[in-house]
C-alpha positions in Angstrom: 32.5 -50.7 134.0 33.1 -47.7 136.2 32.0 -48.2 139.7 30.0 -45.4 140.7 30.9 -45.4 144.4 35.1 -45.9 145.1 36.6 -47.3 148.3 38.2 -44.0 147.8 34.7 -42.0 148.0 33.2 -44.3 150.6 35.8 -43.4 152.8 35.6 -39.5 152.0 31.6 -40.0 152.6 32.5 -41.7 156.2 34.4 -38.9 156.7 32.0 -36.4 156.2 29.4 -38.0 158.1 31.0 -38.2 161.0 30.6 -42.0 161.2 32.5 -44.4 163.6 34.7 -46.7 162.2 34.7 -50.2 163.7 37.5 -52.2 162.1 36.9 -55.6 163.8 40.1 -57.9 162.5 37.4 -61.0 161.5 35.9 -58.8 159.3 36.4 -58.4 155.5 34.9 -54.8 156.0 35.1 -52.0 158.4 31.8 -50.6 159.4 30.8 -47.2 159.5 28.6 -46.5 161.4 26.8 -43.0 161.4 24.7 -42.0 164.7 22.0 -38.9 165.2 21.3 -37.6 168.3 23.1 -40.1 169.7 21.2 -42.8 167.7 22.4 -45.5 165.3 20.7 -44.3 161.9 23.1 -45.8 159.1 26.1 -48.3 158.6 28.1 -49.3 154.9 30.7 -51.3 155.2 34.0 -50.1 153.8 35.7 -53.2 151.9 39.5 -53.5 152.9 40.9 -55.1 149.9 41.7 -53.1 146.5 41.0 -50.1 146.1 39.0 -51.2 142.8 36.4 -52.8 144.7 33.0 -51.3 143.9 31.3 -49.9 146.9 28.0 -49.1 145.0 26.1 -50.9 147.8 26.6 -47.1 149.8 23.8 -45.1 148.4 21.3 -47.7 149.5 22.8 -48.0 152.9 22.5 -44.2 153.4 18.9 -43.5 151.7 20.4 -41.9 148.6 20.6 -42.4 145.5 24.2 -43.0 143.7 24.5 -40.0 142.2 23.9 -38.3 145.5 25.9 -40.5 147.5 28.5 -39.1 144.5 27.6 -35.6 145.4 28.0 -36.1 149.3 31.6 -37.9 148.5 32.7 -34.9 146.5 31.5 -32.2 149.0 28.7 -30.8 147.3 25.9 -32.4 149.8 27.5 -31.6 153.1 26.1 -33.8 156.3 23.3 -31.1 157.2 21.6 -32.0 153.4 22.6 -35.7 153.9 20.6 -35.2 157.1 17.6 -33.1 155.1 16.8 -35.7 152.4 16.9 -38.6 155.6 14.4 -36.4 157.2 12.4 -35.5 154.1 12.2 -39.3 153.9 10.8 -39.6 156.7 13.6 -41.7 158.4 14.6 -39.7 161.3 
């Protein structure tokens, strides 16, 4: 079964949202942790094992849904619509 969300595309979505990486060594995962306005408003963590790990638990983790978690990995939602659907939410 394809895994909709890659270590490979969790880290690009990281990336993209500017999050803070805290790579504690007792940790299986690193954390990413994405603030707003100087405000905590997200983390997924970022398993460090294979690369063929699924990280499908990201869309929950950053109020999307997988295909636009998907979209924001492959640059078509950039952080300012990532931000937009959060707010639309209500959860900013």
């Amino acid at each position: 079964m394809a895994r909709i969300i890659t270590k490979e595309l969790a880290e690009k979505i990281a990336k993209k949202l500017d999050a803070k990486i805290d790579k504690r060594s007792n940790r299986a995962h690193d954390i990413a942790l994405i603030y707003y306005e100087g405000r905590l408003i997200a983390d997924f963590g970022i398993r460090r094992g294979s690369r063929d790990l699924g990280h499908d638990h990201v869309p929950g983790n950053i109020f999307l849904r997988p295909h636009q978690a998907r979209l924001l990995g492959q640059c078509t939602i950039n952080k300012d619509g990532w931000l937009e659907i959060v707010r639309q939410k209500g959860l900013l």
